[in-house]
Every structure is written in C-alpha cells, then in structure tokens.
C-alpha positions as CSV (number, residue, x, y, z in Angstrom):
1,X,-49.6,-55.8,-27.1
2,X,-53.2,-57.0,-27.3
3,X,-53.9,-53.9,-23.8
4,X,-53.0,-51.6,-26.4
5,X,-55.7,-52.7,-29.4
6,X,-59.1,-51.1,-30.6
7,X,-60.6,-54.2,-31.8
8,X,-63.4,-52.3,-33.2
9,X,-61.4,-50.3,-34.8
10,X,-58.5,-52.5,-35.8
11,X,-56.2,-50.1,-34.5
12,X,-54.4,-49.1,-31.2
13,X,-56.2,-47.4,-28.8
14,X,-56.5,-43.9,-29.1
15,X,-57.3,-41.0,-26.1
16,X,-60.2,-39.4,-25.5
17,X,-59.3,-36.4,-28.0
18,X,-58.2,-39.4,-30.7
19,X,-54.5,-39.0,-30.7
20,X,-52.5,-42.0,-30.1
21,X,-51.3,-43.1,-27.0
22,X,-47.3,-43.7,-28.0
23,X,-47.6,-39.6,-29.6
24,X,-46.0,-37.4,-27.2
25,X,-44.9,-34.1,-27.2
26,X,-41.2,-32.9,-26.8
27,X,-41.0,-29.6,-25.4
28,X,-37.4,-29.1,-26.3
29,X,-38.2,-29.9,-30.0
30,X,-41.6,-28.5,-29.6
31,X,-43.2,-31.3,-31.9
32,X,-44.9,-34.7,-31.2
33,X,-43.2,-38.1,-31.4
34,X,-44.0,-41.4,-31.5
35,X,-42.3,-43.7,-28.5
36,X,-42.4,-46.6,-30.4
37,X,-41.6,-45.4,-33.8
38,X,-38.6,-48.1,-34.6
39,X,-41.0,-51.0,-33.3
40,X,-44.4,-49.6,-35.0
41,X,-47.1,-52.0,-35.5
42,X,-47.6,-52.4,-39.2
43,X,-51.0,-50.6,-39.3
44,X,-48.8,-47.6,-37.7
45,X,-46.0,-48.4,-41.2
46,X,-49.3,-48.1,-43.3
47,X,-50.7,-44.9,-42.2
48,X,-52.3,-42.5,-43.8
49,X,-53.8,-45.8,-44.9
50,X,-56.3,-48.1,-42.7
51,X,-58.3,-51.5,-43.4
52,X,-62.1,-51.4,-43.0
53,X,-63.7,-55.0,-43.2
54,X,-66.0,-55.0,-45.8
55,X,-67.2,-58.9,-45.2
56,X,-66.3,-61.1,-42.5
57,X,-63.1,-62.5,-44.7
58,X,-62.4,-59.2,-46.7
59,X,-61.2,-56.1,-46.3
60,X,-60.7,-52.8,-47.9
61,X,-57.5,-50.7,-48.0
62,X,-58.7,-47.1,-47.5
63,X,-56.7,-43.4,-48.0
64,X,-57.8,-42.0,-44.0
65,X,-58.0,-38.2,-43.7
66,X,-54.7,-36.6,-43.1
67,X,-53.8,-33.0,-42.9
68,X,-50.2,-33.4,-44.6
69,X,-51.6,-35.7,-47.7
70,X,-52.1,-34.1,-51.0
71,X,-51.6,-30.6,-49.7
72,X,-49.5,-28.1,-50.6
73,X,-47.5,-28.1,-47.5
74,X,-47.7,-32.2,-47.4
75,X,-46.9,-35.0,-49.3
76,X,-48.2,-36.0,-52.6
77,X,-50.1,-39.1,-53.1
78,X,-49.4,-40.6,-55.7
79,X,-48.2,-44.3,-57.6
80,X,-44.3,-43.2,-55.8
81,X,-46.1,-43.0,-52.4
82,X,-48.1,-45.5,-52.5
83,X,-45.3,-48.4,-53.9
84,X,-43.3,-47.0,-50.9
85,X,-46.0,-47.4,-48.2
86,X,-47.8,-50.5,-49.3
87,X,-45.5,-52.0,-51.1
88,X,-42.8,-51.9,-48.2
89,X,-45.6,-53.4,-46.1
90,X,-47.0,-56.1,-48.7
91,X,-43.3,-57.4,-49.5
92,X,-42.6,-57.9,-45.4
93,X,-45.9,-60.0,-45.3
C-alpha cells in the first residue's frame, strides 16, 4: 500500500489533474467510482475531512473543500454528520 501514498500530503497519491487514482468512470452508469471502495483506507472513510500536522506530534482535523458539503444539492454538515464520519472512524481506532 505504501506505492500508493503522498507522504507529503498524508494521503494517496493523486493524478496529475488531482483526482484519485482508485476513481474511475463507468460509462454504462455514466458516473465515477471508487475500485476500492469496500477496502478504503481510513483517510478515504474520513473524507471530506483531512489531517494537517500542525507540530511534529499533533495534528489538526480539517473540513477540505467539497462541492456536495453544505450546498443545497449536497449534504449538510452538521453535529449528525460529523458523529457519523468521525465518530465511526474514532470508535474503529
């Protein structure tokens, strides 16, 4: 798994345009999917939120930009969405 990190970045590697490189798009569906959605690294559970290292031992839990958050069209975040994201993540840790 370690080919696949952006240790800058604490992330997976991304392509040139910055889409990840498990989204693909179906052309029968006509949408993008992730190939390794049911074995997701946990950053990938977390999204729309990231860490950022704030200090060598510390880091901060940050909101990233996302078209579909807090948009009428999108989901809502709020206390609900965030026990469900993080706290799904923080209770498998």
């Amino acid at each position: 798994m370690v080919e696949f990190l952006d240790k800058r970045y604490y992330s997976l590697r991304s392509r040139a345009d910055g889409s990840c490189i498990f989204l693909q798009h179906s052309k029968e569906k006509n949408i993008y999917e992730c190939l390794i959605y049911d074995s997701r690294p946990i950053l990938c559970r977390l999204y729309p939120f990231h860490f950022e290292q704030i200090h060598s031992d510390s880091f901060l839990l940050k909101l990233m930009p996302c078209l579909g958050i807090n948009r009428r069209c999108g989901e809502l975040v709020d206390t609900k969405f965030i026990i469900t994201h993080v706290g799904s993540f923080i209770n498998s840790v």
